[in-house]
Structures are given as C-alpha cells and as structure tokens.
mmJSON file of the N, C-alpha and C atoms, coordinates in Angstrom:
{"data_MODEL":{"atom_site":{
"group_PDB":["ATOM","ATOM","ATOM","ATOM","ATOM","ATOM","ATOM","ATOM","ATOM","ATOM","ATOM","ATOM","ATOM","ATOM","ATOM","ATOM","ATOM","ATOM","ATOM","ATOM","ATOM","ATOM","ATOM","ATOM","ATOM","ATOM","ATOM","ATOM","ATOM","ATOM","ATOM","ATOM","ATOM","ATOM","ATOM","ATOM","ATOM","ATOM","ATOM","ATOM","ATOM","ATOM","ATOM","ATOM","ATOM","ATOM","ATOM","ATOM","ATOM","ATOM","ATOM","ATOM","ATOM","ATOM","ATOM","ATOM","ATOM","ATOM","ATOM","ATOM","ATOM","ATOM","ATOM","ATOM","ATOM","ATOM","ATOM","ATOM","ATOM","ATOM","ATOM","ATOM","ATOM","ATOM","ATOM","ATOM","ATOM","ATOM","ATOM","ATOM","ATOM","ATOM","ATOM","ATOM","ATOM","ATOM","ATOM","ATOM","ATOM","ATOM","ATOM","ATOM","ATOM","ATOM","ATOM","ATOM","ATOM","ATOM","ATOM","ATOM","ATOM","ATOM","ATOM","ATOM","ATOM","ATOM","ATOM","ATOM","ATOM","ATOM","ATOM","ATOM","ATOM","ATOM","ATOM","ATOM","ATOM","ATOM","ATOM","ATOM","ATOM","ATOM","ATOM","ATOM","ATOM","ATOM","ATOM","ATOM","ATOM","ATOM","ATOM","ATOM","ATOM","ATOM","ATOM","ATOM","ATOM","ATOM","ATOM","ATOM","ATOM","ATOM","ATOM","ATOM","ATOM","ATOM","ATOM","ATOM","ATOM","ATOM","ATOM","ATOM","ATOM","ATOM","ATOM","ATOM","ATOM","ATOM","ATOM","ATOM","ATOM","ATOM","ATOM","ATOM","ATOM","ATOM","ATOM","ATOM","ATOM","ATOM","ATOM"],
"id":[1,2,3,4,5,6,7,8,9,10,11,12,13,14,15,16,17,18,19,20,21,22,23,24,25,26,27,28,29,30,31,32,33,34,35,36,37,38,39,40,41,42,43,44,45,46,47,48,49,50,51,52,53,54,55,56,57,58,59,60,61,62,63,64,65,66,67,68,69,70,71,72,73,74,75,76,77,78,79,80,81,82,83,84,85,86,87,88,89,90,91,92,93,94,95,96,97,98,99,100,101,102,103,104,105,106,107,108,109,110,111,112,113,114,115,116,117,118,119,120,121,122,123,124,125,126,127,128,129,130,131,132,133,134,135,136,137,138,139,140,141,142,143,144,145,146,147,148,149,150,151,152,153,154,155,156,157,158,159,160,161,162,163,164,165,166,167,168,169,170,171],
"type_symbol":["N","C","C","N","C","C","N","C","C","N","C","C","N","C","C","N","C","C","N","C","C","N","C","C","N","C","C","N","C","C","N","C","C","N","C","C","N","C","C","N","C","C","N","C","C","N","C","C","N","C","C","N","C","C","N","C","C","N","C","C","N","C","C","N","C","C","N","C","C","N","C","C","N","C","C","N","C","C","N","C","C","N","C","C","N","C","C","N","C","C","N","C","C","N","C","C","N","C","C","N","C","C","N","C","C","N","C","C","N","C","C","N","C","C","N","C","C","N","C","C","N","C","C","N","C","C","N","C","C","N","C","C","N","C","C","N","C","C","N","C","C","N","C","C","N","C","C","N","C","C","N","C","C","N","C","C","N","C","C","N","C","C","N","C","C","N","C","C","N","C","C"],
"label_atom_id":["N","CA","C","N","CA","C","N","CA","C","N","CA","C","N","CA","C","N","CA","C","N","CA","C","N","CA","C","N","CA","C","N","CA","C","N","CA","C","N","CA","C","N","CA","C","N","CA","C","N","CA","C","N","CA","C","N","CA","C","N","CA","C","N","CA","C","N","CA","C","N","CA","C","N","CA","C","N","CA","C","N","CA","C","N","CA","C","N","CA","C","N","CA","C","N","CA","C","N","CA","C","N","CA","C","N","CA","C","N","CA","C","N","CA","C","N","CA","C","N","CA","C","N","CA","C","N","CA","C","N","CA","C","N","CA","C","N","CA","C","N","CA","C","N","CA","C","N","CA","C","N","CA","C","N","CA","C","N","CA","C","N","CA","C","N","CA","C","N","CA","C","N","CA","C","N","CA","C","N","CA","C","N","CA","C","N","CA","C","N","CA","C","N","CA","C","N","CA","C"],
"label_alt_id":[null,null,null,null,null,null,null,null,null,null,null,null,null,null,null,null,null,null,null,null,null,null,null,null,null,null,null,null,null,null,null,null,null,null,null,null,null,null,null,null,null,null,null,null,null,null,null,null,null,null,null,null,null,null,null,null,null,null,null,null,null,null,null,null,null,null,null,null,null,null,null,null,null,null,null,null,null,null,null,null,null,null,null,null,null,null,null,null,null,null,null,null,null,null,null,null,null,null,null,null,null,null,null,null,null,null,null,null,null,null,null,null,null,null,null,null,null,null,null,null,null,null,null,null,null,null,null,null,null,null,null,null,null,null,null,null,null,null,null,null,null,null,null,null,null,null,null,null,null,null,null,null,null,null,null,null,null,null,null,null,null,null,null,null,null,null,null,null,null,null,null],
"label_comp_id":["UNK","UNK","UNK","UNK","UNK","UNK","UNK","UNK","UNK","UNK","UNK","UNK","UNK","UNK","UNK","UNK","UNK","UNK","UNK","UNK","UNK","UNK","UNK","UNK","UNK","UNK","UNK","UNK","UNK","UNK","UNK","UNK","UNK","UNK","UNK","UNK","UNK","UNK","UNK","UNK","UNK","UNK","UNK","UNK","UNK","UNK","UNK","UNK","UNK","UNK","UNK","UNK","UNK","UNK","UNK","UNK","UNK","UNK","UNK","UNK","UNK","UNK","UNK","UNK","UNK","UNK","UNK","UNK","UNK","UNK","UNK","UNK","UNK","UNK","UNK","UNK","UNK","UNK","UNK","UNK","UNK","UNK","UNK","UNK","UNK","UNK","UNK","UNK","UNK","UNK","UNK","UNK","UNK","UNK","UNK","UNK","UNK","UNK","UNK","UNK","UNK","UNK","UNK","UNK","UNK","UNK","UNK","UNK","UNK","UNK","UNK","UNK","UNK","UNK","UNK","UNK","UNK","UNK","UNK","UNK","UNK","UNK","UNK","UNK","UNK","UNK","UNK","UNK","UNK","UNK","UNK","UNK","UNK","UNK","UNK","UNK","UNK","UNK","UNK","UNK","UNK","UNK","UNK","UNK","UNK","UNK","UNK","UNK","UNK","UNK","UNK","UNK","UNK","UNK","UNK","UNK","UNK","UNK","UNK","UNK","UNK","UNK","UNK","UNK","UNK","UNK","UNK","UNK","UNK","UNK","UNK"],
"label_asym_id":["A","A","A","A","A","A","A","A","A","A","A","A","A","A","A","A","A","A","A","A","A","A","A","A","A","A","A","A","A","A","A","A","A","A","A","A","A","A","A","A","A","A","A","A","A","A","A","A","A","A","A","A","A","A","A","A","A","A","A","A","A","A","A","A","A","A","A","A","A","A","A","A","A","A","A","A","A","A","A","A","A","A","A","A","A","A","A","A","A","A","A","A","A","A","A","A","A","A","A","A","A","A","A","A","A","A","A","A","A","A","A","A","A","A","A","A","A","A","A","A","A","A","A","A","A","A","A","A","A","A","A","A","A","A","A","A","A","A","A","A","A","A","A","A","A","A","A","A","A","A","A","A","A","A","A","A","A","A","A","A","A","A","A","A","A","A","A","A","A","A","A"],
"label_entity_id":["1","1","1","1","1","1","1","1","1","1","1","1","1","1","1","1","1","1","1","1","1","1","1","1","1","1","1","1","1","1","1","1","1","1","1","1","1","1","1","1","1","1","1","1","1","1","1","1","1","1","1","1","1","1","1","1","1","1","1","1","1","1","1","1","1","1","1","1","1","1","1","1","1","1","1","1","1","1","1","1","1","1","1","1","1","1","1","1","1","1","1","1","1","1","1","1","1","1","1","1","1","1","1","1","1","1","1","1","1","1","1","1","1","1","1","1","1","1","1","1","1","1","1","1","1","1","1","1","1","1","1","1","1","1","1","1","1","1","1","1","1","1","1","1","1","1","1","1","1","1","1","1","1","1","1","1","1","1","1","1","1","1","1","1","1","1","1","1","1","1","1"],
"label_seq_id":[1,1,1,2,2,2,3,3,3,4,4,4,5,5,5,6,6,6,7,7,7,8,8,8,9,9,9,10,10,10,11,11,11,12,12,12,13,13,13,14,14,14,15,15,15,16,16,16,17,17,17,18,18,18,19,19,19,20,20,20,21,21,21,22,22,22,23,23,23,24,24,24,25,25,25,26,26,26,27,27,27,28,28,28,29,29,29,30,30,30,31,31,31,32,32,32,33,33,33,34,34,34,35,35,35,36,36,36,37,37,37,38,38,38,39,39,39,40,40,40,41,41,41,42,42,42,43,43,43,44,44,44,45,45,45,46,46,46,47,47,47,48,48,48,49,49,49,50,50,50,51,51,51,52,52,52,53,53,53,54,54,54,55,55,55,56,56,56,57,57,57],
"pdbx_PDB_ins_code":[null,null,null,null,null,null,null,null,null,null,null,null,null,null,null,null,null,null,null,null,null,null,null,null,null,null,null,null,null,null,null,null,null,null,null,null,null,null,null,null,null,null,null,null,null,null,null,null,null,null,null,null,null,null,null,null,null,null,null,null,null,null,null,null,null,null,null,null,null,null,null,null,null,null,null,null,null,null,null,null,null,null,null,null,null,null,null,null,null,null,null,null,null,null,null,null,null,null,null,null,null,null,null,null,null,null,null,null,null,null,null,null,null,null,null,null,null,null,null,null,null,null,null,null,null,null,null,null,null,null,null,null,null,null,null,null,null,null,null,null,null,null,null,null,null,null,null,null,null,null,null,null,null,null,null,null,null,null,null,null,null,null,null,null,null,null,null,null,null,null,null],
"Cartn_x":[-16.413,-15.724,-16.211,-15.502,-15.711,-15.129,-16.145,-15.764,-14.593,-13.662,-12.178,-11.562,-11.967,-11.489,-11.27,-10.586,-10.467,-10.403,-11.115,-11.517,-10.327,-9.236,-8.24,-8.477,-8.683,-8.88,-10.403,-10.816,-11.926,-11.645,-11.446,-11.114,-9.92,-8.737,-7.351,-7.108,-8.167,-8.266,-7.993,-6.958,-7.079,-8.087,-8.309,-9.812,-9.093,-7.899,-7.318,-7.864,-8.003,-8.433,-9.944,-10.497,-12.183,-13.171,-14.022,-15.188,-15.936,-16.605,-17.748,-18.818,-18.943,-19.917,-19.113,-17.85,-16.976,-16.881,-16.757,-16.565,-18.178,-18.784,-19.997,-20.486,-20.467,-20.355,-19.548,-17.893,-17.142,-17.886,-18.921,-18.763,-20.314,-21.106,-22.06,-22.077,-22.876,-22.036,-24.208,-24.108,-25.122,-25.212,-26.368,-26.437,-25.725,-25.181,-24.395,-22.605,-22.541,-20.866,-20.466,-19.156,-18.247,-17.232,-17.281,-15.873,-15.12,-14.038,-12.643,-12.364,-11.784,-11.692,-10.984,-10.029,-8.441,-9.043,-8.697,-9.355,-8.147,-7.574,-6.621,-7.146,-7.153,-7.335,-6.662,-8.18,-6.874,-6.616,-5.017,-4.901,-3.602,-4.244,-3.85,-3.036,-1.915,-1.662,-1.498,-2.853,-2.633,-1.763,-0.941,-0.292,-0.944,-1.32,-2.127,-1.231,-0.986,-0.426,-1.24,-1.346,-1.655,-0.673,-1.15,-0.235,-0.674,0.182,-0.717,-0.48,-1.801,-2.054,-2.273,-1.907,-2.136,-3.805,-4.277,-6.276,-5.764,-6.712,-7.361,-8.399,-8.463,-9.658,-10.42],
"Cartn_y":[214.921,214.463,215.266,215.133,215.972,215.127,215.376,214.489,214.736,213.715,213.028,213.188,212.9,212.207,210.824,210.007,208.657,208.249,207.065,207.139,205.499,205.669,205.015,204.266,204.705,203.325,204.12,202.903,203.747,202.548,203.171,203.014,202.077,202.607,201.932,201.098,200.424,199.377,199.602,199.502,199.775,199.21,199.688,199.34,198.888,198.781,197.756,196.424,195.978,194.313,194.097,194.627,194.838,195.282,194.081,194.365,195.073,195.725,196.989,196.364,195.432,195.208,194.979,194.637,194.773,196.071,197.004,198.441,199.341,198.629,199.186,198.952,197.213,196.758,198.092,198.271,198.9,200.187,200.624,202.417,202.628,201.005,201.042,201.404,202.189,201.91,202.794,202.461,203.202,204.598,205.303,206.56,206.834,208.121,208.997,208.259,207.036,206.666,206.998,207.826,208.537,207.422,207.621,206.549,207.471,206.868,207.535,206.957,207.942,207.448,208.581,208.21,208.456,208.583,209.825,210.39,210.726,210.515,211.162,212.274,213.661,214.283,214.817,214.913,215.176,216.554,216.885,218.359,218.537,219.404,219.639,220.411,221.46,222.675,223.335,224.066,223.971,225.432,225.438,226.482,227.073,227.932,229.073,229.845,230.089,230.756,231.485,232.826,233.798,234.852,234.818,235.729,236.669,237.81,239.119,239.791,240.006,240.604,242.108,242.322,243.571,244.175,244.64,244.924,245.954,245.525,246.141,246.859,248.33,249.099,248.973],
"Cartn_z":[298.462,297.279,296.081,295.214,293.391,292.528,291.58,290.379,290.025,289.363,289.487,290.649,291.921,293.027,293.185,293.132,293.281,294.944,295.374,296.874,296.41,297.737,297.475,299.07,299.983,301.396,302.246,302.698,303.344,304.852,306.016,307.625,307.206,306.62,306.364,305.549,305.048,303.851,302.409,301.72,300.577,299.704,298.967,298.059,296.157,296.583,295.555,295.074,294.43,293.929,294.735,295.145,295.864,294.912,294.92,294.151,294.401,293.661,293.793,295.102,294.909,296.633,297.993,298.103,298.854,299.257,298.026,298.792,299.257,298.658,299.309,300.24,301.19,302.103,303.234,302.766,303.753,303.998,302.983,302.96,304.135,304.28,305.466,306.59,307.065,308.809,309.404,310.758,311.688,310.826,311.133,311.275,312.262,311.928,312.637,312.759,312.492,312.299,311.442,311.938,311.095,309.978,309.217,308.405,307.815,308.419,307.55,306.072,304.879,304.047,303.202,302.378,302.077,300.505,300.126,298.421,298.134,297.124,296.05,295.345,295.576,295.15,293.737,292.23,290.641,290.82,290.995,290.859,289.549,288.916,287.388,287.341,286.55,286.492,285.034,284.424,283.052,282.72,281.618,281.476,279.89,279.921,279.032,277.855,276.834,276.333,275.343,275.243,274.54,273.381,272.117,271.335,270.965,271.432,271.579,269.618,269.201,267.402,267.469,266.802,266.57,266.211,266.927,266.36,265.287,264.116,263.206,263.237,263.042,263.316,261.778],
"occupancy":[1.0,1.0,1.0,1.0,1.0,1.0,1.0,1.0,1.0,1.0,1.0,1.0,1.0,1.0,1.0,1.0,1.0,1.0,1.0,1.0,1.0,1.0,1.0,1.0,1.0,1.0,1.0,1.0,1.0,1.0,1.0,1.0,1.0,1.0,1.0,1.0,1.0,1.0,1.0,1.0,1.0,1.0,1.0,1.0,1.0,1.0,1.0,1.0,1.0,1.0,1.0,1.0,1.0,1.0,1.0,1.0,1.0,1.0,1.0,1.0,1.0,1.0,1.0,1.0,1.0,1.0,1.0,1.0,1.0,1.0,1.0,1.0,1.0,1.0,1.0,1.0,1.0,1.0,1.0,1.0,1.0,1.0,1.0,1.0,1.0,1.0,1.0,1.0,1.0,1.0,1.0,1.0,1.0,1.0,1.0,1.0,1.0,1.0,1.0,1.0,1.0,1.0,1.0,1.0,1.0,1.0,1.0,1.0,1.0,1.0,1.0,1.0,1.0,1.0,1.0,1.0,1.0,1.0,1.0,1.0,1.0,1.0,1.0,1.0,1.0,1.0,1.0,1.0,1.0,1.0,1.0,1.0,1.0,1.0,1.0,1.0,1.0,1.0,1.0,1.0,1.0,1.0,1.0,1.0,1.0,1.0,1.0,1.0,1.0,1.0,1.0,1.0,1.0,1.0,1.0,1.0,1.0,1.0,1.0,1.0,1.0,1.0,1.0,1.0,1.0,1.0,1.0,1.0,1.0,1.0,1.0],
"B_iso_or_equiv":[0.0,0.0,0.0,0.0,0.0,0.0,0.0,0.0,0.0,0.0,0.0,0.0,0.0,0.0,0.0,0.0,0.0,0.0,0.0,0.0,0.0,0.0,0.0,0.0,0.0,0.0,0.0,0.0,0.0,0.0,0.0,0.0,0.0,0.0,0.0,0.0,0.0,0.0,0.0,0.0,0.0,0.0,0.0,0.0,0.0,0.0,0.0,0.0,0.0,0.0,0.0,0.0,0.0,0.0,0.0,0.0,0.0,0.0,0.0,0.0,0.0,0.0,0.0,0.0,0.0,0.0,0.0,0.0,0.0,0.0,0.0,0.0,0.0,0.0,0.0,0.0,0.0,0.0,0.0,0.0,0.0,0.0,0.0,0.0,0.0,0.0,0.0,0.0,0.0,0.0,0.0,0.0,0.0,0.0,0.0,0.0,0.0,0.0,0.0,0.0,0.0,0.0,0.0,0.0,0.0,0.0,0.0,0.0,0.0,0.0,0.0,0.0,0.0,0.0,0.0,0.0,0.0,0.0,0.0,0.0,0.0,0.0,0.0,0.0,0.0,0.0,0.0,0.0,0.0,0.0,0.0,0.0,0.0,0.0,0.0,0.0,0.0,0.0,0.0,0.0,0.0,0.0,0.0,0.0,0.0,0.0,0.0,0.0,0.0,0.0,0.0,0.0,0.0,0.0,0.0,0.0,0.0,0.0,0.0,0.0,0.0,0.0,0.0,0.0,0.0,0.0,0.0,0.0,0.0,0.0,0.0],
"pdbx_formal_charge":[null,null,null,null,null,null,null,null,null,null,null,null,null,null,null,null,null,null,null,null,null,null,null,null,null,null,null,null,null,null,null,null,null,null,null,null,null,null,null,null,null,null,null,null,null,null,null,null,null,null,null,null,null,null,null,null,null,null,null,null,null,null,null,null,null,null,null,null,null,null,null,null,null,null,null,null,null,null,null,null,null,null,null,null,null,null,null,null,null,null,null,null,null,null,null,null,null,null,null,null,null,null,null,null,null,null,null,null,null,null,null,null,null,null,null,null,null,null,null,null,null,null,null,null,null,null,null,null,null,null,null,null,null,null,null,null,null,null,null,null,null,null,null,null,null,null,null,null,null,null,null,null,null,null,null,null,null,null,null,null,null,null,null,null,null,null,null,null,null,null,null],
"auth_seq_id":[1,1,1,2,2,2,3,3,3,4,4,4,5,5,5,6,6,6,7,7,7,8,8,8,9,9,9,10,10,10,11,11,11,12,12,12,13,13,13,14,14,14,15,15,15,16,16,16,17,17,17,18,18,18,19,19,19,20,20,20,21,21,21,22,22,22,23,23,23,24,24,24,25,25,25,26,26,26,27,27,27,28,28,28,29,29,29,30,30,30,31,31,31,32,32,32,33,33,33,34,34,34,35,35,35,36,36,36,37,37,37,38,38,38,39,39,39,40,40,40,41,41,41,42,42,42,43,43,43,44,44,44,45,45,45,46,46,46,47,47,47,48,48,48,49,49,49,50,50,50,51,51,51,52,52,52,53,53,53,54,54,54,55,55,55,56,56,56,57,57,57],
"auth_comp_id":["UNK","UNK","UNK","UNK","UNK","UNK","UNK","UNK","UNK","UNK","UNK","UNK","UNK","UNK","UNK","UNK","UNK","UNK","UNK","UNK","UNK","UNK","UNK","UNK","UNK","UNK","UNK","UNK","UNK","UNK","UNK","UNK","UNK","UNK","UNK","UNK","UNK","UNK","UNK","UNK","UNK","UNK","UNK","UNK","UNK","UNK","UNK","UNK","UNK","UNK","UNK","UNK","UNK","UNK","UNK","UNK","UNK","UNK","UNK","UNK","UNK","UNK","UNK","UNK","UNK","UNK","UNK","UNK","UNK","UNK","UNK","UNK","UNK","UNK","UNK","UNK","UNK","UNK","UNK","UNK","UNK","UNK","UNK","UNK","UNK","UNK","UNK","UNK","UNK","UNK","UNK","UNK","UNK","UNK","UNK","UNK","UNK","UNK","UNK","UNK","UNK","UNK","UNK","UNK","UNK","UNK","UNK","UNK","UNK","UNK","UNK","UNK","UNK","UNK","UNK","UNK","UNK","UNK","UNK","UNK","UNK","UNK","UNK","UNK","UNK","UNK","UNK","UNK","UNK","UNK","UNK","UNK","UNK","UNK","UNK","UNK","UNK","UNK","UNK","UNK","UNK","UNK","UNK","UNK","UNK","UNK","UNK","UNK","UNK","UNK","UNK","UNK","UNK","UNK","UNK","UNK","UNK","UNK","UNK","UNK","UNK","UNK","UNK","UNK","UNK","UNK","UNK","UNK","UNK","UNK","UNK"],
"auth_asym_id":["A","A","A","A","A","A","A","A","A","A","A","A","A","A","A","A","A","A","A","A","A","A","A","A","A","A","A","A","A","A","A","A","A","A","A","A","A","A","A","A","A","A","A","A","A","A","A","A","A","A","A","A","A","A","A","A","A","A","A","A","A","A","A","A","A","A","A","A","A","A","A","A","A","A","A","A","A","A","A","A","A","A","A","A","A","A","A","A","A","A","A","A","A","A","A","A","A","A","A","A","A","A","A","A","A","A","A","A","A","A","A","A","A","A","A","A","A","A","A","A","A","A","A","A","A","A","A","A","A","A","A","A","A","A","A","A","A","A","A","A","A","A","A","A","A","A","A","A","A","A","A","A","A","A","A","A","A","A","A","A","A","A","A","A","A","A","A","A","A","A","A"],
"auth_atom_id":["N","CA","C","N","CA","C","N","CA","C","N","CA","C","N","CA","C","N","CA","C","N","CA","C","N","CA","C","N","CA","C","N","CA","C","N","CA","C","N","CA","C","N","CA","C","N","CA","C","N","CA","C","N","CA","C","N","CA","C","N","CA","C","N","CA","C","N","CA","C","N","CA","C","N","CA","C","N","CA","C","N","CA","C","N","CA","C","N","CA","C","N","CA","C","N","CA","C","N","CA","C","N","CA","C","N","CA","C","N","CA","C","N","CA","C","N","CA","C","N","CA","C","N","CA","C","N","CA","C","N","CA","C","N","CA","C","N","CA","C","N","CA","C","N","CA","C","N","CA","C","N","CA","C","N","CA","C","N","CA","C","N","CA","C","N","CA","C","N","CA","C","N","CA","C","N","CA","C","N","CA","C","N","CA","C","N","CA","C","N","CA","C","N","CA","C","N","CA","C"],
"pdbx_PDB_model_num":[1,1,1,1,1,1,1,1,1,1,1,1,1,1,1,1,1,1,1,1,1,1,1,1,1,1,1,1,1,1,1,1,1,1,1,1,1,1,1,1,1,1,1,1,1,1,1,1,1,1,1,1,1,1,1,1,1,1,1,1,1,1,1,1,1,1,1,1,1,1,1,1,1,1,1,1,1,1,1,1,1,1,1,1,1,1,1,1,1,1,1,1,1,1,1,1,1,1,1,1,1,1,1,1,1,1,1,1,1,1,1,1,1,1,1,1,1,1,1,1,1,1,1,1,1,1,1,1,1,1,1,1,1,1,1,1,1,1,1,1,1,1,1,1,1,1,1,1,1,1,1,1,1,1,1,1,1,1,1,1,1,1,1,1,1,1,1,1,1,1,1]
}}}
C-alpha cells in the first residue's frame, strides 16, 4: 500500500460502517496467513501548462 490508498474490503468484507477495532480485529491472522484485501488505488492526472517568454540577455 501508499499513502492515499484507501483499503476498501479485507477477505470480501466491506469495511464500510466498521469501527477501527473491527477492522483491526479482520486485518489479524497466524503468521504466514495470507489475507486478501481490496485497495482503491488514488490515481490523479495533472495537466501542466507552460508559457513560453521570450529570455532577456
């Protein structure tokens, strides 16, 4: 995960209306158990604009 990822179900469960120990409860498991878990990845697309000046020597 990376910061502004939002973690949206973890093993199919949505993590909607679940309190912060609810989801920490789900995110437990053995060493070595794998958990599935469903991230919304933030993808942006910024558009840049440049105005080209004339240099002054």
């Amino acid at each position: 995960m990376e910061t502004g990822d939002i973690l949206i179900e973890i093993e199919g469960t949505p993590l909607a209306g679940l309190s912060l120990s609810e989801i920490k409860d789900k995110l437990k498991g053995e060493i070595g158990e794998k958990i599935t878990l469903k991230v919304e990845k933030k993808q942006s697309v910024a558009h840049l604009f440049n105005e080209a000046t004339p240099y002054q020597y």
